[in-house]
C-alpha positions in Angstrom: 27.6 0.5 -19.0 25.2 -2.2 -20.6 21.8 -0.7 -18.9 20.5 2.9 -18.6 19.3 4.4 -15.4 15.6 2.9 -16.1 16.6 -0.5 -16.9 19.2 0.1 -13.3 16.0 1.1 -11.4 14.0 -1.6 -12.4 16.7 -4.2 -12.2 16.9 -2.8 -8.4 13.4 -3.2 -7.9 13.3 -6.3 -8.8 16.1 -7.5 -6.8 14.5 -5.9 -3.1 11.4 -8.3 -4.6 13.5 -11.2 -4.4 15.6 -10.4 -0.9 11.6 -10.1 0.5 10.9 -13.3 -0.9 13.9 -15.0 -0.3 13.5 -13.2 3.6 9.9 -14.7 3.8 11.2 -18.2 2.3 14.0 -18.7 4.3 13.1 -17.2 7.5 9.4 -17.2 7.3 9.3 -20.9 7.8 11.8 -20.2 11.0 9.0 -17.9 12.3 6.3 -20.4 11.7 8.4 -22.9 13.4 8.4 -21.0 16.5 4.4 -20.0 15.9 3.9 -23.8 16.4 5.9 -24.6 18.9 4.2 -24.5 21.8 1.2 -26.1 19.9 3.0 -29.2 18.4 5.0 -29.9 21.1 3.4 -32.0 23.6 6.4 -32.2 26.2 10.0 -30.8 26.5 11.3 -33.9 24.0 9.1 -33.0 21.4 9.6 -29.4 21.9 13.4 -29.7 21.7 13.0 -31.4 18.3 11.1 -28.6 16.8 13.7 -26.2 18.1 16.1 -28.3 16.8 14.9 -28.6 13.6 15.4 -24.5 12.7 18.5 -24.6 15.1 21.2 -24.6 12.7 20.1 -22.6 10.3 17.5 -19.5 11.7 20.9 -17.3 12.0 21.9 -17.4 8.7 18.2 -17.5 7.2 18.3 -13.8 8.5 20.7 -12.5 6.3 17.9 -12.1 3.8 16.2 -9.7 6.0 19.7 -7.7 6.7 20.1 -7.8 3.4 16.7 -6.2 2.2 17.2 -3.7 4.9 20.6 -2.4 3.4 19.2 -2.8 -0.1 16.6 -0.4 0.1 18.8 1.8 2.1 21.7 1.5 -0.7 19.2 1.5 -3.6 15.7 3.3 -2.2 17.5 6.4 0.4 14.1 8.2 0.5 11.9 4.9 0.7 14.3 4.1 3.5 13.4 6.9 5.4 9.9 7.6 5.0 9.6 3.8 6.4 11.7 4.0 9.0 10.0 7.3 10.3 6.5 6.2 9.8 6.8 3.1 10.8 9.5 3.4 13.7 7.6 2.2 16.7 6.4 -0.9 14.2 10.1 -1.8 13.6 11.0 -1.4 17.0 8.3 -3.5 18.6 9.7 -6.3 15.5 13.2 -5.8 16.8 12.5 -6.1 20.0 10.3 -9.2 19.5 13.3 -10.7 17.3 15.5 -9.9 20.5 13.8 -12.9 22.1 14.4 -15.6 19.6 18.5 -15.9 20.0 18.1 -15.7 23.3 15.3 -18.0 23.7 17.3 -20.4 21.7 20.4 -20.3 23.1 19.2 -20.2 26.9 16.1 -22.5 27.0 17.6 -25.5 27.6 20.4 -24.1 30.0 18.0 -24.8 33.4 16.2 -28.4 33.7 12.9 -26.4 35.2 10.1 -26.6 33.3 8.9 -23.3 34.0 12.1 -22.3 32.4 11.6 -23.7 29.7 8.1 -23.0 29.2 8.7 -18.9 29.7 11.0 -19.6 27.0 8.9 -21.2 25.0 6.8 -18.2 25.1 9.3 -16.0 24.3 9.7 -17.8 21.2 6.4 -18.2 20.2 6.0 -14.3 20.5 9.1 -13.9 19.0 7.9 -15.6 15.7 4.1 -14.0 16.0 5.0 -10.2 16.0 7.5 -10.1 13.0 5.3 -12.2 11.0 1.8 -10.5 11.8 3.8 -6.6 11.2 5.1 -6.9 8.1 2.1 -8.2 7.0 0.6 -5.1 8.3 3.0 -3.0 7.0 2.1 -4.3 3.4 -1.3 -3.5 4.0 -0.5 0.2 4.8 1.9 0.3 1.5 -1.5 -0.3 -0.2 -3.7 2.2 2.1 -1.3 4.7 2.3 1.0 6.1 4.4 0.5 10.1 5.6 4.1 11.7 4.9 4.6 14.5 3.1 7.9 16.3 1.6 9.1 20.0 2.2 10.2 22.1 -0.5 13.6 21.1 1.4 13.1 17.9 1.1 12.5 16.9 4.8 9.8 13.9 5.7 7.2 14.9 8.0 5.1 12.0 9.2 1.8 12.9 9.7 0.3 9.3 11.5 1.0 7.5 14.5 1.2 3.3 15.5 -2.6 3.1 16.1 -3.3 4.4 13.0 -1.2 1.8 11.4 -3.7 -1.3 12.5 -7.1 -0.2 10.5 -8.9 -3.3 9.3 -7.3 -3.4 5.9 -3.8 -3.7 7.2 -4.8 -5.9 9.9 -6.1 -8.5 7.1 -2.8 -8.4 5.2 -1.6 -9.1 8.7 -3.2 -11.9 8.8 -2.2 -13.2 5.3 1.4 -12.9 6.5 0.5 -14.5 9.6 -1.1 -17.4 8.0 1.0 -18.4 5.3 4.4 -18.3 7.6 2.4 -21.1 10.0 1.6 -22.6 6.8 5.1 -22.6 5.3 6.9 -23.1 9.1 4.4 -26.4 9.3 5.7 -27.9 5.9 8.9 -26.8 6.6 8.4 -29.3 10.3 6.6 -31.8 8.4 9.4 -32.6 6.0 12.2 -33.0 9.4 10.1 -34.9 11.7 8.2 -37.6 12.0 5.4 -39.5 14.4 3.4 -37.5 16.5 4.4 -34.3 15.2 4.7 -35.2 11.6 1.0 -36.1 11.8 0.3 -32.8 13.9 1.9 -30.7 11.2 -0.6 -31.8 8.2 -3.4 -30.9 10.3 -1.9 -27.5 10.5 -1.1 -27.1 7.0 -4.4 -27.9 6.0 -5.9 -25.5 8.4 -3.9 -22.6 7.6 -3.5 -23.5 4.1 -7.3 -22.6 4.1 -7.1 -19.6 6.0 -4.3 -18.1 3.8 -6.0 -18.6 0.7 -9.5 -17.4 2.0 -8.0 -14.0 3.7 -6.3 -13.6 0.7 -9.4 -13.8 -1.5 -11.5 -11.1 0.9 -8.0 -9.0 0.6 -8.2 -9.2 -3.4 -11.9 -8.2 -3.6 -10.9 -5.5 -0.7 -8.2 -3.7 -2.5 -10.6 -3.6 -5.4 -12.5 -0.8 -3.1 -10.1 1.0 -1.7 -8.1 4.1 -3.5 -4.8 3.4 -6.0 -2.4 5.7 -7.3 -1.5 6.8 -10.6 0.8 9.1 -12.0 -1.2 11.2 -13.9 1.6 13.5 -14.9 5.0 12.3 -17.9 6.9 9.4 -16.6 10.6 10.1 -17.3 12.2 6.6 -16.1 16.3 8.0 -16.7 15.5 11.3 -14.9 17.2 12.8 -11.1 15.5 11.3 -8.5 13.1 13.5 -7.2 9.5 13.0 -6.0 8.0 16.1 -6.3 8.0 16.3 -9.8 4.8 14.8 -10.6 1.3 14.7 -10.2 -0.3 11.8 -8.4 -4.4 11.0 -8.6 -5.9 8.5 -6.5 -9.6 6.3 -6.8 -11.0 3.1 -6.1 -9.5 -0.1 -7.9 -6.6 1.4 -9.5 -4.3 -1.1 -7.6 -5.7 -3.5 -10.3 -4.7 -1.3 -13.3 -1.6 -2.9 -14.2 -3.9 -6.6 -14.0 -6.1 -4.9 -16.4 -3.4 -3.6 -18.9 -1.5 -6.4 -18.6 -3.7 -9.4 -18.0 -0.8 -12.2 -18.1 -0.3 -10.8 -14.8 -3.7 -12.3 -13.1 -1.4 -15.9 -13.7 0.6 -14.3 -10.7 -2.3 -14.3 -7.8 -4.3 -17.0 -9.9 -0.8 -19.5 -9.2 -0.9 -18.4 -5.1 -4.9 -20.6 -5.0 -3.1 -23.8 -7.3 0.0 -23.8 -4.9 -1.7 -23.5 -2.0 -4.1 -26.4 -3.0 -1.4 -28.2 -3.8 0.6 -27.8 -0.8 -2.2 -29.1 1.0 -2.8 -32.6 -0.9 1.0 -33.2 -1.0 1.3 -32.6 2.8 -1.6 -35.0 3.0 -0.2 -37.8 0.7 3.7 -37.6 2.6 5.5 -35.7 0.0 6.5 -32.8 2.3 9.7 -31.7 0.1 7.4 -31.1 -3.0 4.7 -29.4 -0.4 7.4 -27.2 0.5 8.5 -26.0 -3.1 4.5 -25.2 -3.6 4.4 -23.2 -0.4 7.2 -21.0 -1.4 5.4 -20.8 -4.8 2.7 -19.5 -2.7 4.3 -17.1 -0.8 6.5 -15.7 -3.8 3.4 -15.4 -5.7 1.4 -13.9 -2.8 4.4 -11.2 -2.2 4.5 -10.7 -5.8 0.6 -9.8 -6.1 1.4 -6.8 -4.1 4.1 -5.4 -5.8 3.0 -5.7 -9.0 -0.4 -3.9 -7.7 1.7 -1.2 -7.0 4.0 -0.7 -9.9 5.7 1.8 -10.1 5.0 3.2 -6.4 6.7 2.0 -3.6 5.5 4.1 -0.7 2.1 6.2 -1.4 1.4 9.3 0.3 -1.9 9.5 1.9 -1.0 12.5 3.5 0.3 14.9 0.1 -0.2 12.3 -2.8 2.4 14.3 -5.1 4.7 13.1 -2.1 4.8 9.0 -3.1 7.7 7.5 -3.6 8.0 5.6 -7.1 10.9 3.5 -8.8 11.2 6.5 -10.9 12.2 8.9 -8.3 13.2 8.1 -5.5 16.3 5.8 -6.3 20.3 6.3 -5.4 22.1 7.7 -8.6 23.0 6.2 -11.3 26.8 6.0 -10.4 25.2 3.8 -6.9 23.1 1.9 -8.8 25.7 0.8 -10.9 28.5 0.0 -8.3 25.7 -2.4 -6.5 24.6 -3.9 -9.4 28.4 -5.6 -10.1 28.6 -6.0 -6.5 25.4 -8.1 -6.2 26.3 -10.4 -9.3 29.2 -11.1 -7.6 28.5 -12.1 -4.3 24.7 -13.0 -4.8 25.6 -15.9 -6.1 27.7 -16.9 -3.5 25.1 -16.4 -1.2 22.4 -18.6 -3.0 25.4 -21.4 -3.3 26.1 -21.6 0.3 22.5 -21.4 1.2 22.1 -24.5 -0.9 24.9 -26.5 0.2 24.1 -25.2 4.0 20.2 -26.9 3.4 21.6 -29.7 1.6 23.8 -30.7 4.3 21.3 -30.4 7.2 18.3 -32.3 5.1 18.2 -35.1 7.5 15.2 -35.3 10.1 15.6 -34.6 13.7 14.1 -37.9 15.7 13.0 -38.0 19.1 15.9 -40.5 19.9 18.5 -37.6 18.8 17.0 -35.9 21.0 16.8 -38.3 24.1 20.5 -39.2 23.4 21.8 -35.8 23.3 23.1 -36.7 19.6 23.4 -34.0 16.9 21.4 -31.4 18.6 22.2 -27.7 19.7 19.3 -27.3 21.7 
């Protein structure tokens, strides 16, 4: 084998980075599609062409979130656990709000009421706003902490509950999510319409554009003043996974240690403000394919920011601090690790092809006269 069980680890670290970015790229604009729509759409025609203009690809853009779900269970067992446990009734209220969306597309336009429609609507617009304002939250409680602990046996025992998850930290990272989604879903509508809602659209990536970069600027100096973690204790990066074999001390502003030891990294948030900016004068001046790549560049870098503020640790313990989870114990075995790794170079690429060719195909706008004449539309 060409890579030893540390390079393994991080290689697998890296890649549940990218599924979460590739997750918040592809799908996140669906979400912020369906944020907007009752907003942008000032009658069932225009409506229909914002639906339409996620319609034939929202399915497949949620592979990426499959995907980084069986990942981390494949790759990160433990992490898969604690987050499942502590953040159960989280995930469920996200599943169940993700119920509504293939539903909502697929039977909104079966009735000609427009009360029918509208509910649906509704359903769509709250099937967009939960997932997008809970994982942000569930970043922010990565960063805060969440209270589990570990047995000698090994067993999780989750010490919080749901209310505790929305303190005002996590709420803000919430809101980050929130706004950069409505931000990428408006650039995303932007580039496949065009009149009334084209024009619609740069207002809102302007606005939220704003709001992103602003929340995430209070979130930066925030995190500065809340406790990190540090493993205070011998790394050993090749050893058996297990968590308890180290010492973890928390204080304030250690989430910008790796920043400070490595200041390169500061490029990483620093690109988030110059994308955004960007994103906003290249909606403005009717280049929305280029505004597009420099909201994705914004949303990778954002995502990015918080994972590299948390190097190596991917779920803290609030709770028993020698409990956290880190990339250097709490991984499948080497043997897994391995297996995946050729798996994923095989059909990764694959993936990324068809996803490609799928967008490539579809790249056309969707006009309000398609829509009036029943042509090329699902919806």
């Amino acid at each position: 084998m060409i890579f030893d069980y540390e390079t393994l680890r991080l290689i697998w670290w890296a890649l549940l980075g990218a599924l979460l970015i590739g997750f918040a790229i592809t799908d996140g604009f669906d979400l912020g599609v369906a944020i907007l729509l009752p907003f942008l759409g000032k009658n069932d025609t225009e409506r229909r062409v914002i639906i339409n203009s996620v319609g034939a690809t929202w399915e497949g853009n949620q592979v990426w979130f499959i995907t980084a779900g069986g990942a981390l269970f494949a790759a990160w067992p433990m992490a898969y656990a604690v987050a499942f446990s502590g953040f159960y009734f989280a995930l469920l209220l996200t599943l169940f709000a993700l119920f509504l969306r293939p539903i909502g597309f697929d039977y909104r336009s079966k009735l000609p009421s427009q009360k029918w429609r509208d509910n649906w609507d509704i359903a769509l617009f709250v099937g967009g706003l939960v997932p997008a304002l809970i994982f942000g939250v569930a970043f922010g409680n990565l960063l805060k902490g969440v209270p589990f602990y570990f047995d000698n046996d090994m067993r999780i025992f989750y010490t919080g509950s749901f209310w505790a998850l929305l303190n005002p930290f996590s709420l803000a990272a919430g809101l980050v999510s929130l706004s950069m989604l409505i931000m990428h879903g408006a650039v995303y509508l932007q580039l496949k319409t065009e009149g009334g809602i084209n024009e619609r659209c740069k207002k809102m990536v302007t606005v939220f554009s704003i709001i992103t970069l602003a929340i995430f600027a209070v979130a930066g100096i925030w995190v500065a003043n809340i406790d990190g973690y540090h493993i205070s204790t011998e790394v050993l990066p090749n050893a058996p996974s297990n968590p308890l074999a180290k010492i973890v001390t928390k204080e304030p502003g250690l989430w910008l240690a790796n920043f400070a030891r490595y200041p390169v990294l500061s490029a990483i948030p620093g690109l988030a403000f110059i994308t955004g900016a960007a994103t906003v004068v290249l909606s403005k001046i009717e280049r929305p394919g280029l505004a597009f790549i420099t909201s994705s560049l914004t949303l990778t870098s954002i995502i990015l920011t918080a994972g590299v503020s948390m190097f190596p640790f991917l779920i803290p313990s609030s709770s028993a601090m020698n409990s956290s989870l880190t990339v250097w114990d709490a991984s499948s075995s080497f043997g897994t690790l391995k297996i995946m790794f050729w798996v994923t170079l095989v059909f990764l690429p694959i993936v990324l092809a068809y996803t490609t060719w799928v967008f490539r195909v579809l790249r056309g706008k969707i006009t309000l006269e398609h829509i009036r004449q029943n042509k090329h539309t699902a919806y």
